[in-house]
ROMAR-857076 format. One line per 5 residues: their letters; for each residue x, y, z of C-alpha. Coordinates in steps of 0.5 Angstrom, whole numbers, always signed. Layout:
% ROMAR-857076
a> X Y Z; ...
***
This chain:
% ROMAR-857076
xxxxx> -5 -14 -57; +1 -11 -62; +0 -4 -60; +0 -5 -52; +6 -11 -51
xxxxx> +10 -7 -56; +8 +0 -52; +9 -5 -45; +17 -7 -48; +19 +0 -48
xxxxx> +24 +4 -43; +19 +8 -40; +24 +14 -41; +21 +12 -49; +13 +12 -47
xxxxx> +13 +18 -49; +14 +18 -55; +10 +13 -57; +3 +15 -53; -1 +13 -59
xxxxx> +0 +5 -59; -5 +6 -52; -10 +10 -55; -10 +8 -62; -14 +2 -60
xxxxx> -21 +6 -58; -21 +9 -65; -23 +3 -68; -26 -1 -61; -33 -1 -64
xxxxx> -32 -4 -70; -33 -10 -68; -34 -14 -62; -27 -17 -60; -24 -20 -56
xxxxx> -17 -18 -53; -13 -25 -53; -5 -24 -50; -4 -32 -52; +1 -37 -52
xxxxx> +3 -34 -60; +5 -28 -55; +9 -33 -50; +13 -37 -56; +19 -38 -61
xxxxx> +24 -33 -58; +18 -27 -56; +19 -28 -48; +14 -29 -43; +9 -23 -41
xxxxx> +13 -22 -35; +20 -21 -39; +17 -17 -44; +18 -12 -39; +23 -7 -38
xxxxx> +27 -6 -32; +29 -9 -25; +25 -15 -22; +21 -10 -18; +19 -6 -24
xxxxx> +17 -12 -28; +12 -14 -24; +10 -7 -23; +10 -6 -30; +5 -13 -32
xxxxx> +1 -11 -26; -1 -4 -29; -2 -7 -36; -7 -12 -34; -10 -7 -30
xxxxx> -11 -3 -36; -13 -9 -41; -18 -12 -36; -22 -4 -36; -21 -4 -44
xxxxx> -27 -5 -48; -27 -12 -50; -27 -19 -48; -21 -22 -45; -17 -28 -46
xxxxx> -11 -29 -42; -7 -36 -43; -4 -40 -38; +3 -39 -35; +1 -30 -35
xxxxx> -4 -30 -28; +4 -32 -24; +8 -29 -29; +12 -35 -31; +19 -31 -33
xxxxx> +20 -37 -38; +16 -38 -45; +12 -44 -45; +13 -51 -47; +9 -55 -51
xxxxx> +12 -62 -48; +12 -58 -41; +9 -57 -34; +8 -50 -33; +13 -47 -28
xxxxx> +8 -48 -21; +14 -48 -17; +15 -41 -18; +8 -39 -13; +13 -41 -7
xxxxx> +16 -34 -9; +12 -28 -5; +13 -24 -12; +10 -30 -17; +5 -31 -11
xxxxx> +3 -24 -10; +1 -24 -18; -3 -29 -18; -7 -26 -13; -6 -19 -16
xxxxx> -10 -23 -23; -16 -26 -18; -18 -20 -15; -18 -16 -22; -22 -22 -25
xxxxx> -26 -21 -18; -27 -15 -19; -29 -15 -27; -34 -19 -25; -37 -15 -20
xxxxx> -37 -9 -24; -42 -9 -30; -39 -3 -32; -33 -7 -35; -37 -11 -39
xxxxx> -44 -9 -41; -43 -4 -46; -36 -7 -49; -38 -6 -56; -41 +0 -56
xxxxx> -39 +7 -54; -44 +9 -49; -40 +5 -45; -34 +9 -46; -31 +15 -45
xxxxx> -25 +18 -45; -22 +24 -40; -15 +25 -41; -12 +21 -48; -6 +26 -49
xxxxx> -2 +27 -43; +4 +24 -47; +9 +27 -43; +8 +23 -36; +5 +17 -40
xxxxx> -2 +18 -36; -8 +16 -39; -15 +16 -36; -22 +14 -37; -28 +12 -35
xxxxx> -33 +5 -36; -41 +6 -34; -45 -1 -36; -53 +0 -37; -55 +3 -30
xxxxx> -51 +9 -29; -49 +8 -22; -44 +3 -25; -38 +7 -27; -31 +6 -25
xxxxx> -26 +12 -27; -19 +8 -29; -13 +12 -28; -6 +9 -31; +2 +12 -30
xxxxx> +6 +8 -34; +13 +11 -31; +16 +8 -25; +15 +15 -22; +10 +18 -17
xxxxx> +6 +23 -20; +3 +28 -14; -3 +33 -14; -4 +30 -20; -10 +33 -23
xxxxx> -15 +30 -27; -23 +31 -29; -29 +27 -27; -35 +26 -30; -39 +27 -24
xxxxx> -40 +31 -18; -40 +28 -11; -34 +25 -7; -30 +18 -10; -26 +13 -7
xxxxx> -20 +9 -10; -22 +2 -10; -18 -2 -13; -10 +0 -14; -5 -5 -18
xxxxx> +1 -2 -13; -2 -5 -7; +3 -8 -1; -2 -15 -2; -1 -15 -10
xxxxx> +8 -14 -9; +7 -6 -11; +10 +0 -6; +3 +2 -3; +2 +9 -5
xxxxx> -4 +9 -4; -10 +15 -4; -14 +13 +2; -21 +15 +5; -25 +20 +1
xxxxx> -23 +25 -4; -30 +31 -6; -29 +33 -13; -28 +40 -13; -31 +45 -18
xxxxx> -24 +45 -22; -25 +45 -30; -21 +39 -32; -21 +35 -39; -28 +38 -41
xxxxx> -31 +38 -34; -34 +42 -29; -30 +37 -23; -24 +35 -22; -20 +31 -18
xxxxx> -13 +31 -14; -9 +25 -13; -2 +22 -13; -2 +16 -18; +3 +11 -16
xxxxx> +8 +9 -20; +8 +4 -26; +0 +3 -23; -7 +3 -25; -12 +5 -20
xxxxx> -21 +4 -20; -24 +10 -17; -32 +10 -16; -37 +15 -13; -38 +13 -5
xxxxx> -45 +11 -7; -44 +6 -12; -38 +3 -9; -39 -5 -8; -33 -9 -6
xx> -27 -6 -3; -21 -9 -7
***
């Protein structure tokens, strides 16, 4: 939690240079059984809500909290989010307070709400997310050290092994196209779930269709893939065989 909100308040030109904040976190993950709480002692006292950590416009704070949710919600661990943080209530909470429900008037508030609905849709279809969150068979890194595009990529597979989703994250606002990363197994993908979605509040860059994984050596395996990652984004990517729910 410290790590990823400090990491998530940089200026994205400055990312770079702090990598290790989003990837310390699985030298230690397996240690214990956690819990990922983003609660109200993040939201209060001076500290700013969740969606006003974030740095840049008003575009970019949105697109900055979505990409954060969809990689704390694809990290081991359970989670706990605290009320207020599912519209992106701009202001910190107040005890002798409603919360500012109002705001879901708003098309941006209201496409964060829906964003964390099929997020936690999603979690909960997907066995992969939370079966194995206490061991490493259910985690594996494919790319943790790409520090100067700030990409991280991974993939998540539960009990049986047609659950797995591979998660790719951009922490820039800048598109990155033919991005390559590799792939745990051959056969054709589909992105399934993207943060950067029209329906969500993003700019749409979006992978459509089908993408085969070519036999192109990437991050220590034998396939790998070429997409475009959307900016400040998190995408899921699951073989087509095992695709459940389309997001």
């Amino acid at each position: 939690m410290n790590d990823m909100l400090r990491y998530m308040s940089l200026d994205p030109l400055f990312r770079k240079d702090n990598h290790n904040l989003i990837t310390f976190s699985l030298c230690y993950a397996f240690s214990e059984n956690f819990i990922l709480p983003l609660s109200h002692d993040e939201v209060v006292h001076g500290k700013h809500s969740l969606l006003d950590k974030m740095p840049g416009d008003y575009w970019q704070k949105f697109a900055g909290l979505r990409a954060f949710y969809g990689y704390w919600m694809s990290h081991p661990g359970k989670k706990l989010l605290f009320m207020g943080s599912e519209f992106g209530q701009f202001i910190e909470w107040k005890y002798d307070d409603s919360l500012d429900w109002h705001l879901l008037k708003y098309p941006m508030h209201k496409a964060m709400h829906d964003y964390v609905r099929s997020l936690n849709t999603y979690y909960v279809d997907h066995p992969e997310f939370w079966e194995e969150d206490c061991d490493w068979s259910g985690f594996s890194w494919i790319s943790c050290d790409d520090c100067d595009n700030s990409v991280i990529a991974f993939y998540r597979t539960g009990k049986d092994e047609t659950d797995m989703t591979v998660v790719v994250c951009n922490f820039t606002p800048v598109v990155r196209h033919s991005y390559r990363f590799g792939v745990p197994r051959k056969g054709t993908y589909v992105e399934v779930f993207n943060s950067d979605a029209t329906a969500f509040g993003g700019s749409n860059v979006l992978n459509e269709g089908e993408f085969e994984a070519q036999d192109v050596p990437m991050h220590g395996m034998d396939q790998s893939l070429e997409l475009t990652l959307p900016p400040l984004a998190t995408i899921y990517l699951q073989l087509r065989g095992s695709v459940k729910k389309k997001q």
